[in-house]
DSSP file (Angstrom, degrees, kcal/mol; ACC not computed):
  #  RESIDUE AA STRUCTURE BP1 BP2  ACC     N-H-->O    O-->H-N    N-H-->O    O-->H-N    TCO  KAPPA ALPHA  PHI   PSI    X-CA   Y-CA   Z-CA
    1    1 A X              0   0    0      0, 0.0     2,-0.0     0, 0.0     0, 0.0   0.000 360.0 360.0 360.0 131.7  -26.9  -35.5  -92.3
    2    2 A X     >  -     0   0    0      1,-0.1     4,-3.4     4,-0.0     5,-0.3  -0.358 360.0-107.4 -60.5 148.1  -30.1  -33.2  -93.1
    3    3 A X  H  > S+     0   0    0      1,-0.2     4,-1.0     2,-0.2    -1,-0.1   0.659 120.0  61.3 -81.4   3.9  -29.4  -29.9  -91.8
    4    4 A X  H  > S+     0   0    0      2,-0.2     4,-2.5     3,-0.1     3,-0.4   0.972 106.2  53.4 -73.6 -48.0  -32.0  -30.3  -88.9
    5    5 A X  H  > S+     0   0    0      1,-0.3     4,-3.3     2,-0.2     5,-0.4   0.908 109.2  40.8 -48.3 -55.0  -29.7  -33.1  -88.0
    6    6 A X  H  X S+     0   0    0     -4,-3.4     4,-2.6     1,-0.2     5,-0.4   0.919 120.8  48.6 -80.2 -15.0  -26.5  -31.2  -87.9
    7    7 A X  H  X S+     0   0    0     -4,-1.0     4,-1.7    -3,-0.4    -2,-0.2   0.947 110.2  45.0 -89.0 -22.7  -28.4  -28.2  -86.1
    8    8 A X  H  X S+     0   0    0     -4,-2.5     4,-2.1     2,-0.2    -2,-0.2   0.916 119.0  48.8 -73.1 -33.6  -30.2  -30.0  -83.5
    9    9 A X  H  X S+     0   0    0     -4,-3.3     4,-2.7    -5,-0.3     5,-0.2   0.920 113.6  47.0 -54.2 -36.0  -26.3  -32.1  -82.9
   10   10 A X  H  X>S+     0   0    0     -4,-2.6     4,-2.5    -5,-0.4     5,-0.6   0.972 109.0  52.9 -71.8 -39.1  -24.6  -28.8  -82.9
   11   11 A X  H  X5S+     0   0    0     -4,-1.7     4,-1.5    -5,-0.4    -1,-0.2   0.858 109.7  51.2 -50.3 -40.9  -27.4  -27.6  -80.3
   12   12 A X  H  X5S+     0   0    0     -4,-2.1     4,-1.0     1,-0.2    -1,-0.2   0.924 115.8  37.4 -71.7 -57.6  -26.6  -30.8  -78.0
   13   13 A X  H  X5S+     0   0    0     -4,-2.7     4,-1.6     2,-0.2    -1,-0.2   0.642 116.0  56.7 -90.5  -1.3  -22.8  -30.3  -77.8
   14   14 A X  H  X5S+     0   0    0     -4,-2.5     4,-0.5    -5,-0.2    -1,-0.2   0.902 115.0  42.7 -56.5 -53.1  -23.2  -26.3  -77.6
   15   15 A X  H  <<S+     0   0    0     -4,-1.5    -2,-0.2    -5,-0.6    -1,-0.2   0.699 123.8  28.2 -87.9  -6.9  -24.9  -27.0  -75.2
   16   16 A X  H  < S+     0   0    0     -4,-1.0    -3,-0.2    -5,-0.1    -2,-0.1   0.853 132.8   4.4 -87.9 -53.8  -23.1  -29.6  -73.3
   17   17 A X  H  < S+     0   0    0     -4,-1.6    -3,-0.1    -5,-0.1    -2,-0.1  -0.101  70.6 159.4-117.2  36.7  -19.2  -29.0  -74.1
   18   18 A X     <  -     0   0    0     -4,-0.5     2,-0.5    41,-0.1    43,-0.2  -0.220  25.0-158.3 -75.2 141.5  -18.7  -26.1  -76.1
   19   19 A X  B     -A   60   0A   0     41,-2.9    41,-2.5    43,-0.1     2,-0.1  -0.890  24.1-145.7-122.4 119.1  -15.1  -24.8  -75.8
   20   20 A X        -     0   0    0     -2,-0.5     2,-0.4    39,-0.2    39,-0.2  -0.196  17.9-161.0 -91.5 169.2  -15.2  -21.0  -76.8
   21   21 A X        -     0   0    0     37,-0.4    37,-1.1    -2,-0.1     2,-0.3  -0.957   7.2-157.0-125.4 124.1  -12.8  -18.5  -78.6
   22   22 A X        -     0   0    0     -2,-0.4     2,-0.3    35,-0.2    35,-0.2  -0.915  20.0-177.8 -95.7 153.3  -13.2  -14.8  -78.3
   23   23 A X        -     0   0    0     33,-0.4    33,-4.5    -2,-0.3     5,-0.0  -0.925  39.6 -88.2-136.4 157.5  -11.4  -13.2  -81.6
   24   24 A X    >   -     0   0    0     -2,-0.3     3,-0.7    31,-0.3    30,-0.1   0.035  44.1-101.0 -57.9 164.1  -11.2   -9.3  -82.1
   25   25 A X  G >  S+     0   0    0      1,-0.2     3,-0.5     2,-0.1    -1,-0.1   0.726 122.6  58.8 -73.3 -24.0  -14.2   -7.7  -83.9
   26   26 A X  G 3  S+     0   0    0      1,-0.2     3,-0.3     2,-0.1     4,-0.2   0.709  96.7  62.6 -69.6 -33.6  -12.0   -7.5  -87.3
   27   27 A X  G <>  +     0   0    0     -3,-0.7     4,-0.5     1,-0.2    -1,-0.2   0.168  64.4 106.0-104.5  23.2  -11.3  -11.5  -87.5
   28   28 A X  H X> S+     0   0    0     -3,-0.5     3,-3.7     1,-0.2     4,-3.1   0.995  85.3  39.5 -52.0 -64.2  -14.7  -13.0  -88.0
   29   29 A X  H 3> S+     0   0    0     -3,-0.3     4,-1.7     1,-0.3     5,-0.2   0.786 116.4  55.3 -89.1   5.1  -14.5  -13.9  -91.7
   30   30 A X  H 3> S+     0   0    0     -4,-0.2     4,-0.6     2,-0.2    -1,-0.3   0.707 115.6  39.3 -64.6  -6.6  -10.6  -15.1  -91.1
   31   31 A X  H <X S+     0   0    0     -3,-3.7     4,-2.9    -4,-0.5     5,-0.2   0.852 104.7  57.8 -96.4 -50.3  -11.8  -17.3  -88.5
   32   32 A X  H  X S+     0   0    0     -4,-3.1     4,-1.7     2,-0.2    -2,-0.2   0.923 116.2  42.6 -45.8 -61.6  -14.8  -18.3  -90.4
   33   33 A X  H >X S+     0   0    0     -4,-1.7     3,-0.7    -5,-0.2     4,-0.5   0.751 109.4  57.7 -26.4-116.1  -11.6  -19.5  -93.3
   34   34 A X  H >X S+     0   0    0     -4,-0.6     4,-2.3     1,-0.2     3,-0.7   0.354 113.2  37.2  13.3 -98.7   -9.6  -20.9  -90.5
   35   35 A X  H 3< S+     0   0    0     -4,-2.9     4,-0.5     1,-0.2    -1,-0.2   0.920 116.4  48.7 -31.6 -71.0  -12.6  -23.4  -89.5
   36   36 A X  H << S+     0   0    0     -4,-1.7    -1,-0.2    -3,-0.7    -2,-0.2   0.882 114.5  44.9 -56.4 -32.4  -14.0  -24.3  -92.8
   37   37 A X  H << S+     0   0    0     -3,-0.7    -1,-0.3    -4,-0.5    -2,-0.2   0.891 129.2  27.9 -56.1 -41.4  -10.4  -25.2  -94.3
   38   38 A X  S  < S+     0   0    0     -4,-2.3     2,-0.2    -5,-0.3    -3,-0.2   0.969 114.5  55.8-102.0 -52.2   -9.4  -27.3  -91.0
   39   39 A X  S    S-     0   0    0     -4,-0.5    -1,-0.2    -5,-0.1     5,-0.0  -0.799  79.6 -95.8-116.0 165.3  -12.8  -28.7  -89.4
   40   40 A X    >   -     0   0    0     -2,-0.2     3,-1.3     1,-0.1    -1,-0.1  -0.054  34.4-137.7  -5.7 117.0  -15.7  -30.4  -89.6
   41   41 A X  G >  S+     0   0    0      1,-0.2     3,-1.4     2,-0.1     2,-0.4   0.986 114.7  52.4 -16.7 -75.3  -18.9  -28.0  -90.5
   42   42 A X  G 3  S+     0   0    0      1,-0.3    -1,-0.2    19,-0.0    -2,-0.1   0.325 106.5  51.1 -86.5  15.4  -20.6  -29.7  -88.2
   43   43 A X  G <  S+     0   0    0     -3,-1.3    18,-0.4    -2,-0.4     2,-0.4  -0.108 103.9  62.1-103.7  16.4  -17.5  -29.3  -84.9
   44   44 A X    <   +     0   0    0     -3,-1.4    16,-0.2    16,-0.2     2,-0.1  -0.913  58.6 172.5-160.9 107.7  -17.2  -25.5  -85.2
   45   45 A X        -     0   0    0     14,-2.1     2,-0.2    -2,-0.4   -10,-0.1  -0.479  12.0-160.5-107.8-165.5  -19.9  -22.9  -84.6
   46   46 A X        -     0   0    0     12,-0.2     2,-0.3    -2,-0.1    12,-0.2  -0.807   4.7-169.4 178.8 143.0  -19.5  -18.7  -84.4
   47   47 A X  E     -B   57   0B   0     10,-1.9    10,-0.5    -2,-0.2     3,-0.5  -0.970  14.8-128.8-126.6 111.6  -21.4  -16.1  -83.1
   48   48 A X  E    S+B   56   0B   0     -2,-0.3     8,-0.2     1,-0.2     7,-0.1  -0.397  76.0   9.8-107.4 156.4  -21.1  -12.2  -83.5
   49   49 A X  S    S+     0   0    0      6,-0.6     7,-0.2     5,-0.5    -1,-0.2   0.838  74.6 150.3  92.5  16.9  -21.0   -9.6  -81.4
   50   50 A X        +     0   0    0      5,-0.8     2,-0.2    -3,-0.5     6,-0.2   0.934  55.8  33.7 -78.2 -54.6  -20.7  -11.4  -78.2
   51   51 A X  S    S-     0   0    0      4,-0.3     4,-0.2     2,-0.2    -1,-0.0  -0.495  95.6 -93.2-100.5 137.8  -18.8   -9.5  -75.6
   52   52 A X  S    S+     0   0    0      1,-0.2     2,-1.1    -2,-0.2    -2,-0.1   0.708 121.8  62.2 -57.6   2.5  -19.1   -5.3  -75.2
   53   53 A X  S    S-     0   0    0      1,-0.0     2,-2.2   -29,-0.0    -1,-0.2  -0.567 121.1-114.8-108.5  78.9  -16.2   -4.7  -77.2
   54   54 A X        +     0   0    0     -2,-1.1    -5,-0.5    -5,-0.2    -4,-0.2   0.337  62.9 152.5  -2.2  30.4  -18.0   -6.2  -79.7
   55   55 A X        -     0   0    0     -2,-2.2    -5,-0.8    -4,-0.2    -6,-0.6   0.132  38.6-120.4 -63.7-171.3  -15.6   -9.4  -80.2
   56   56 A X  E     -B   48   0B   0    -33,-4.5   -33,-0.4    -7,-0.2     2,-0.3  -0.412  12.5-137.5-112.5-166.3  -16.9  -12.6  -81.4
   57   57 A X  E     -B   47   0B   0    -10,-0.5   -10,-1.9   -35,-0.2     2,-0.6  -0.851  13.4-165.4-152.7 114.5  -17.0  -16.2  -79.8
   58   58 A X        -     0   0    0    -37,-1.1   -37,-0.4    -2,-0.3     2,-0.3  -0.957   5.2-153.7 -99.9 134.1  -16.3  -19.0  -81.6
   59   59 A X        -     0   0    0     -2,-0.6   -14,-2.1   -39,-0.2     2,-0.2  -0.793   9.1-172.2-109.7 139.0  -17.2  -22.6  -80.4
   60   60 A X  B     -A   19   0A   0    -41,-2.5   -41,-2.9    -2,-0.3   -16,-0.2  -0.832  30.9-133.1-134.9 146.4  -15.6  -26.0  -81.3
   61   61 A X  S    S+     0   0    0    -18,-0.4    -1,-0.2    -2,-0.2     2,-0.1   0.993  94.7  53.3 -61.3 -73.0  -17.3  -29.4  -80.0
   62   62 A X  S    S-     0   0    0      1,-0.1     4,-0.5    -3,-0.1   -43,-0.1  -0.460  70.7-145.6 -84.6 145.4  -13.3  -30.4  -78.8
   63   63 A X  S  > S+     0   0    0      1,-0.2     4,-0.7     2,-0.2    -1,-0.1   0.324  99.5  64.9 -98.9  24.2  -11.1  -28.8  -76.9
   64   64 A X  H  > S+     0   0    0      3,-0.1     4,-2.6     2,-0.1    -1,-0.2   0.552 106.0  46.4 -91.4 -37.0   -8.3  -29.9  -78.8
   65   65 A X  H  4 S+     0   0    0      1,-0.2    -2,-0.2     2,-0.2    -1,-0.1   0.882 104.9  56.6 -78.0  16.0   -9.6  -27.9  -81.8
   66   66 A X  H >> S+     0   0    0     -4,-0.5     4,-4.1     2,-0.1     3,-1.2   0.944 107.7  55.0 -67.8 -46.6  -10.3  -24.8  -79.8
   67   67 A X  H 3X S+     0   0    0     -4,-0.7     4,-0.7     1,-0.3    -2,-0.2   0.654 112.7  40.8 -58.3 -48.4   -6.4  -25.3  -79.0
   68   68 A X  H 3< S+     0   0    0     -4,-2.6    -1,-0.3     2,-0.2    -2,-0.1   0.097 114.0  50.9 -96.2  26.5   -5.6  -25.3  -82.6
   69   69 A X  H <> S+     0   0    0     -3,-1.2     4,-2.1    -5,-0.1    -2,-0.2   0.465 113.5  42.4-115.0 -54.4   -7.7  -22.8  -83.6
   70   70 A X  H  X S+     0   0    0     -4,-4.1     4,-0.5     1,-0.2    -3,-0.2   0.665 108.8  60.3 -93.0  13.2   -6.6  -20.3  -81.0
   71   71 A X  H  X S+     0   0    0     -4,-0.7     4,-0.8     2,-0.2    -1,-0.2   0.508 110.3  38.9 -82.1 -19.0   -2.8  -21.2  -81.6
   72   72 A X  H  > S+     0   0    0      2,-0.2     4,-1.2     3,-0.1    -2,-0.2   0.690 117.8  64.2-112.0 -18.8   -2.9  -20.0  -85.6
   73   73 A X  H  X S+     0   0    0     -4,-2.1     4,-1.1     2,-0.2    -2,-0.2   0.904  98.8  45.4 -29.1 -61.1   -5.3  -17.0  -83.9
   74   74 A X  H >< S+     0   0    0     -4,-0.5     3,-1.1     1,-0.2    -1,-0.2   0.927 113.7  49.6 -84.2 -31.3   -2.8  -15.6  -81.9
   75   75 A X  H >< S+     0   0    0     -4,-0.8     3,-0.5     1,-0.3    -2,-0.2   0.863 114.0  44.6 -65.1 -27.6   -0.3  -15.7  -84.9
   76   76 A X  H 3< S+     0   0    0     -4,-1.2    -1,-0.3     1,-0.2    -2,-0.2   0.594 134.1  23.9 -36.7 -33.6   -2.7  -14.0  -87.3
   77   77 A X  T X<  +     0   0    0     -3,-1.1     3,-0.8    -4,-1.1    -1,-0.2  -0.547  66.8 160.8-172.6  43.0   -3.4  -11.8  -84.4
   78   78 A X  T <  S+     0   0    0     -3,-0.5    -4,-0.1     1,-0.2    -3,-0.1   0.701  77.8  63.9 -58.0 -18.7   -0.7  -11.2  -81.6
   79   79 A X  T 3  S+     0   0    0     -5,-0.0     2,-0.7    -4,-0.0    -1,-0.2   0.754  89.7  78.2 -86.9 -38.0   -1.9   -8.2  -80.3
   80   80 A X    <         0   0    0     -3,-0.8    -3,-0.1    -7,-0.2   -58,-0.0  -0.748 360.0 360.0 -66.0 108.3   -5.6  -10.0  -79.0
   81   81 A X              0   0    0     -2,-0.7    -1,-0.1   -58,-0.0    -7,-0.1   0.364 360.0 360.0 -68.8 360.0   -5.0  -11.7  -76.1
C-alpha cells in the first residue's frame, strides 16, 4: 500500500469502528513499542494529548486488539485504570 492508501483506510475504520485506549501521559512511546512489535501499522493509530489530564488515546481497527493491548497495559501500568 502507498501511504495515501494506508491513511485514507485508517481514516475509514477510525472513523467507522475505532476501539480506543486511554494510557497515562508517561506511556505513549511504550505503547507506541507495544503496537509496532505486535500489530499491523496499518490496525493501530495514537493520538496525544487527548483527555484534560493530558492522557493519550490509542485506536485499534479490532476490538480484539484493543483487548490485548489494554491487557499487557494494565501490567506495564497497574495503577491507570
Amino acid at each position: 500500500m502507498t501511504p495515501q492508501q494506508i491513511s485514507d483506510y485508517k481514516r475509514k475504520w477510525m472513523q467507522e469502528t475505532a476501539y480506543e485506549v486511554q494510557v497515562d501521559m508517561d506511556s505513549d512511546v511504550w505503547g507506541k513499542d507495544w503496537c509496532r512489535k505486535n500489530i499491523e501499522r496499518i490496525d493501530w493509530s495514537f493520538e496525544k494529548h487527548t483527555q484534560p489530564d493530558d492522557s493519550h488515546t490509542f485506536f485499534f481497527k479490532h476490538e480484539r486488539l484493543a483487548e490485548e493491548f489494554l491487557s499487557a497495559y494494565r501490567e506495564y501500568n497497574p495503577r491507570f485504570p
